[in-house]
N, C-alpha and C positions, 0 to 999 in steps of 0.2 A: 204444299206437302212435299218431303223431299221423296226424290226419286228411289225407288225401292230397287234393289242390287241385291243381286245372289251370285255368291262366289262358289264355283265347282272344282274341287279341286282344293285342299286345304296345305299346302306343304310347305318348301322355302317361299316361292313368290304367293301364291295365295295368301295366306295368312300374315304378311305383311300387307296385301293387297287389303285385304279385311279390315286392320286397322287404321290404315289412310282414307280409304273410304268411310269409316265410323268418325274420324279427324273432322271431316266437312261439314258442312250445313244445310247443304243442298242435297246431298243420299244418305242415303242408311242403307245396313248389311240386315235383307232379309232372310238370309240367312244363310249358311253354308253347308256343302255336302263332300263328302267323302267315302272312299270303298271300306276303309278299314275303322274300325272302332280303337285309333291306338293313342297316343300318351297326346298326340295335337288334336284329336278329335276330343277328348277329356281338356283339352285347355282351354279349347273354343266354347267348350260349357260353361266354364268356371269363368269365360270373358262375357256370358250372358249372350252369344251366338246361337242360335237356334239352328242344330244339325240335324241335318238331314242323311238319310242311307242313300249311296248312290244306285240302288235297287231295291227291289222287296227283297231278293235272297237275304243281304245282305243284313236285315233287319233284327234277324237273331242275334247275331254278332255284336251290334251292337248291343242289345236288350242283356245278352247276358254277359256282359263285364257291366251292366250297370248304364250306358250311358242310353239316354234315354231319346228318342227323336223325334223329328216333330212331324215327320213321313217321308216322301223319297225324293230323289231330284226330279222326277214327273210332276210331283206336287209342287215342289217348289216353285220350277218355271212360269208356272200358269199364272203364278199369280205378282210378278216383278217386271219390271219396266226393263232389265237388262244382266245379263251373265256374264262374269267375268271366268272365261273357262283356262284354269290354271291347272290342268289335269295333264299325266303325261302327252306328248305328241302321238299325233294319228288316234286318239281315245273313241273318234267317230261320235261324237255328241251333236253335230251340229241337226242332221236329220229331225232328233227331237227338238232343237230351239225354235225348227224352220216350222213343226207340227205345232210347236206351244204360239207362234205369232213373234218370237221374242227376241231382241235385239244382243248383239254376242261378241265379246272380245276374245281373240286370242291371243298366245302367246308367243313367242319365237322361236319353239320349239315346231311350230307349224311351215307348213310351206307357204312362198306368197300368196300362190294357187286359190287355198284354201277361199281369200277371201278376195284376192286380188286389187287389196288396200290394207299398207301398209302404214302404220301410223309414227310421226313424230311431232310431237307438239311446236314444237319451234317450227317447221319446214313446212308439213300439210296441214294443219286445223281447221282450215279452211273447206280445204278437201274432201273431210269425215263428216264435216255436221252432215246430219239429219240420216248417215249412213245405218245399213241394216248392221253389217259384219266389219271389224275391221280385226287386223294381227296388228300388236304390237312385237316390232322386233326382238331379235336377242339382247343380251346385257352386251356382250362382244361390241355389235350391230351399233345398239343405240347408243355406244361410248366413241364410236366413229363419226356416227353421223354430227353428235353435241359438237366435236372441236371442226370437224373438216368443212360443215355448211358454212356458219362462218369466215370463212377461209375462202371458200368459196365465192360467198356472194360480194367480199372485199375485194377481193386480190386476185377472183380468177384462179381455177387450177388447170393444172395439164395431164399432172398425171398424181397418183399416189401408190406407195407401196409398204404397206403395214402390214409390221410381225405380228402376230399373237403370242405372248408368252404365257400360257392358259395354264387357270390354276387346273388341279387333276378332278377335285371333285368340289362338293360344298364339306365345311366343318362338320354339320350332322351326321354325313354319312362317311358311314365308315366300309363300305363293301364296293366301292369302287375307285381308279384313279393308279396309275402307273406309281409305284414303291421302289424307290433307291432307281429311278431309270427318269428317261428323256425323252418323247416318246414324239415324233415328227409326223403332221398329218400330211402325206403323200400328194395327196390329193393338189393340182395346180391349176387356178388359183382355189384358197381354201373357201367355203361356204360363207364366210363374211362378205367378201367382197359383192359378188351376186348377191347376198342380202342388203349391204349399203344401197346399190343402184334400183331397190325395190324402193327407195323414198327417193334420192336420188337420181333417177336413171341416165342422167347425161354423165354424172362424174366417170374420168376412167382412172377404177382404181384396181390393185393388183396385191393380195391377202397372201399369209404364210402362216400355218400356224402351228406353233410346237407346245406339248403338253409337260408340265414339269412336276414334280409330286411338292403341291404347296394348297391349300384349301383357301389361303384368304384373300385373293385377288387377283384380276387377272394385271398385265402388263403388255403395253404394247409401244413398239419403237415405229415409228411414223415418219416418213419422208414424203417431200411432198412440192413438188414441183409449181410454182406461182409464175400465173402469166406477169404480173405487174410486180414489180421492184419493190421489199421491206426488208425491214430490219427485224429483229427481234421484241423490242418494245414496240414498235406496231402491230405484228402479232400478237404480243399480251392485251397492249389496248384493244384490239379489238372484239378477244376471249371476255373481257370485261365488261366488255356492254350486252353480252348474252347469259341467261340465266343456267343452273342448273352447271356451272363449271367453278371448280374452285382453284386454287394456287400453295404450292406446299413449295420447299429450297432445302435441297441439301446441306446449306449454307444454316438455317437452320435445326439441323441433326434430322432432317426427313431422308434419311441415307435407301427408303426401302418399303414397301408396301407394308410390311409390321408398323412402322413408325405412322403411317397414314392412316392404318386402322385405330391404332391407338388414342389420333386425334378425334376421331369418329367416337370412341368411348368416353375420352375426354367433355367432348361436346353433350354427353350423357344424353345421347340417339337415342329410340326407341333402339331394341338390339343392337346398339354402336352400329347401325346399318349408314352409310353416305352414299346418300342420293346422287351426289355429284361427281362428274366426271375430276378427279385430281392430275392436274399436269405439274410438273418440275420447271415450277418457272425459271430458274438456273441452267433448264436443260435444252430451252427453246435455242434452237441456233440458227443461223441464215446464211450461207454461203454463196459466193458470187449472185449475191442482192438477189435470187430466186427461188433458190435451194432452202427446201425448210427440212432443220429436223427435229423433233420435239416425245419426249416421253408422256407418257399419259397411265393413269392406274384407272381401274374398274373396279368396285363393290358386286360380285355378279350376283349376288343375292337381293339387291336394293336399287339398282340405276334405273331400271324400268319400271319401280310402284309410281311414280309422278306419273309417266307416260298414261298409266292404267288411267289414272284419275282422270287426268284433262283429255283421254278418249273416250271417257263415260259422257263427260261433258257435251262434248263435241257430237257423237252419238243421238244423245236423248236435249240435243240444241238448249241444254240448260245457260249455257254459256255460248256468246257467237262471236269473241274475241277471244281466238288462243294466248293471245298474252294475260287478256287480263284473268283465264282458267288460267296460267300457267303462275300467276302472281299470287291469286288464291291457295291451289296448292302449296306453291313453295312455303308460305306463310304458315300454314298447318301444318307441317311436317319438321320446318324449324331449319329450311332452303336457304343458303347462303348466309351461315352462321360459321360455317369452316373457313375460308377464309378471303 
């Protein structure tokens, strides 16, 4: 019988979260809950998701635009093998998952703290079977750790220092994110970095990160200092033999995070969402044979729905090979079709 999943929390990551999980054969979405009865709460009905009010208050609200529930996130829990909680940060849900018996993902909106296991499917899977709680990192996070472990476990690092060039907000919304400015987070090093070393913790790496008014991805310029001596096609070979990254060239007309989304629509994604970390394979360079420096783009709405999945896995030991969760996923989702 497949593993029963409720998703808390329905909004950008959630409700991608929803339909990768409904993608598999191993779970199903039992169902999903939310505070507000609004236009993604009506579309989750019409995807045959069964909502839930994230309280009784909240029950009228729903009832009176119509959308009908199937009772509240108390009920819900009781009765599923595991929650994927995509609810803002600090929402303080966990007390109840710990009361329901029930096993719990977060998000990267959390602090390590929270769970004090941090999840990447390539690096620790190993690590999470059969765990109660784990955090999956940020989109930022987990587009660092895709290219830099690699790198790592090849060639040795010494040191790393990666910009964020962060989109301002997501597409949907429209009530946050710096207009007509450039907005630098002060903060040294920025929150990335202390998140990478939450899966990593031996890496030393060193984060910047400035906010720019663009909705469709983030950007980041990556430098990266290697114990052992490559070139640049070393580099790319060894990006290739790990999943979940793919390869775009300015060379041809990929001048821009627009053109890369594009591809992503092209590929006719479920919401042109890519999963995959995109590097500038024309941008990789290697100076005095140590020196790496290499561009990279982020989907921040989409780079962490695989992670979700192959930590359910891991989780509820559906799976005891992180590759071979991580080859099932990608296969569902339509993983390494860009390029």
């Amino acid at each position: 019988m497949p593993a029963q999943i409720a998703i808390n929390g329905y909004g950008t990551i959630g409700k991608r979260v929803a339909d990768a999980v409904a993608a598999q054969d191993d779970m199903r979405v039992a169902g999903i809950a939310k505070t507000k009865p609004d236009f993604e709460a009506k579309l989750a009905v019409r995807k045959g998701y069964s909502v839930y009010a994230a309280n009784r208050d909240a029950v009228a609200k729903f009832e009176k635009v119509g959308v009908r529930t199937a009772g509240v996130l108390e009920d819900l829990v009781k009765g599923v093998d595991l929650v994927v909680d995509c609810t803002p940060e600090e929402s303080g849900y966990k007390p109840l998952y710990e009361k329901a018996g029930v096993k719990a993902i977060w998000q990267g909106g959390e602090e390590h703290a929270l769970t004090n296991l941090s999840f990447n499917a390539a690096v620790n899977y190993a690590d999470c079977i059969g765990a109660s709680f784990v955090r999956v990192p940020s989109c930022n996070t987990t587009g660092l750790i895709r290219t830099l472990y690699p790198l790592d476990a090849h060639f040795g690092i010494d040191r790393v220092v990666a910009v964020m060039v962060r989109r301002a907000t997501d597409p949907g919304d429209s009530k946050k994110g710096p207009i007509n400015a450039i907005e630098p987070e002060l903060e040294m090093p920025s929150h990335h970095g202390p998140d990478v070393q939450s899966v990593l913790p031996n890496l030393n790496i060193h984060t910047i990160a400035v906010k720019v008014p663009t909705t469709i991805m983030h950007l980041h310029t990556v430098t990266v200092d290697l114990k052992k001596p490559a070139t640049g096609d070393a580099v790319l070979d060894v990006w290739k033999r790990f999943p979940r990254i793919t390869f775009v060239a300015g060379g041809d007309g990929v001048k821009s995070t627009a053109q890369i989304m594009e591809i992503a629509r092209d590929l006719s994604r479920n919401r042109a969402d890519l999963y995959e970390i995109a590097v500038w394979k024309d941008g990789v360079h290697v100076v005095d044979r140590t020196r790496l420096y290499y561009f990279q783009a982020v989907h921040q709405e989409s780079d962490v729905v695989p992670e979700n999945v192959d930590a359910i896995r891991a989780l509820l030991e559906l799976e005891r090979d992180g590759r071979k969760s991580m080859e099932k996923t990608d296969r569902s989702l339509g993983i390494g079709l860009a390029g």
